[in-house]
C-alpha positions as CSV (number, residue, x, y, z in Angstrom):
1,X,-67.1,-1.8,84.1
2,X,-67.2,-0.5,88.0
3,X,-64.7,-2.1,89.8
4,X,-66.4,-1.7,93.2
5,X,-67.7,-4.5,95.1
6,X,-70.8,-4.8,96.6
7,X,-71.0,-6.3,100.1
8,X,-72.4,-9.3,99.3
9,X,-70.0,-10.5,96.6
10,X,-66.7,-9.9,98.7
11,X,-67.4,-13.2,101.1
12,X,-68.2,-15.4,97.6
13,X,-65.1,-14.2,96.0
14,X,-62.8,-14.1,98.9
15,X,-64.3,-18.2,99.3
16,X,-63.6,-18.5,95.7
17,X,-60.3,-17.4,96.1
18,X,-59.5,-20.0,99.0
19,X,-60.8,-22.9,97.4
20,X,-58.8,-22.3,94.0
21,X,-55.4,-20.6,95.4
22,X,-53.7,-24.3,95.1
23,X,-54.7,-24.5,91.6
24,X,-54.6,-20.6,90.3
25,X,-52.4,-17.6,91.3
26,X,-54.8,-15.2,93.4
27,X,-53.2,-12.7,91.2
28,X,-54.6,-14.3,88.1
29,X,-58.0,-14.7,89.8
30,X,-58.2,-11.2,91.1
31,X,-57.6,-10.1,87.3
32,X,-60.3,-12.5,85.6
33,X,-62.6,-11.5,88.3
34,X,-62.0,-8.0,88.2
35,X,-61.3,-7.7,91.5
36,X,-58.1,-5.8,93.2
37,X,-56.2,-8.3,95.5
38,X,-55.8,-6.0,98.4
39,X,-59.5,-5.4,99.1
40,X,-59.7,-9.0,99.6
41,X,-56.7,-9.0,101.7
42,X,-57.9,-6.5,105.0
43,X,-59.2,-8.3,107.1
């Protein structure tokens, strides 16, 4: 599976993210999302 993100799904994930940090690690979300943490992280 691609691991590149498309424009439009970095905002929903990065909200994702926010809403469920107090609950999850962002490193366990990143992983179950496929995502890699530090593209989320430049801002």
């Amino acid at each position: 599976m691609s691991t590149r993100l498309s424009a439009g799904r970095v905002p929903a994930i990065y909200k994702f993210i926010e809403a469920h940090q107090s609950q999850h690690s962002v490193e366990m979300m990143c992983r179950l999302l496929e995502v890699n943490g530090r593209l989320l992280l430049r801002g």
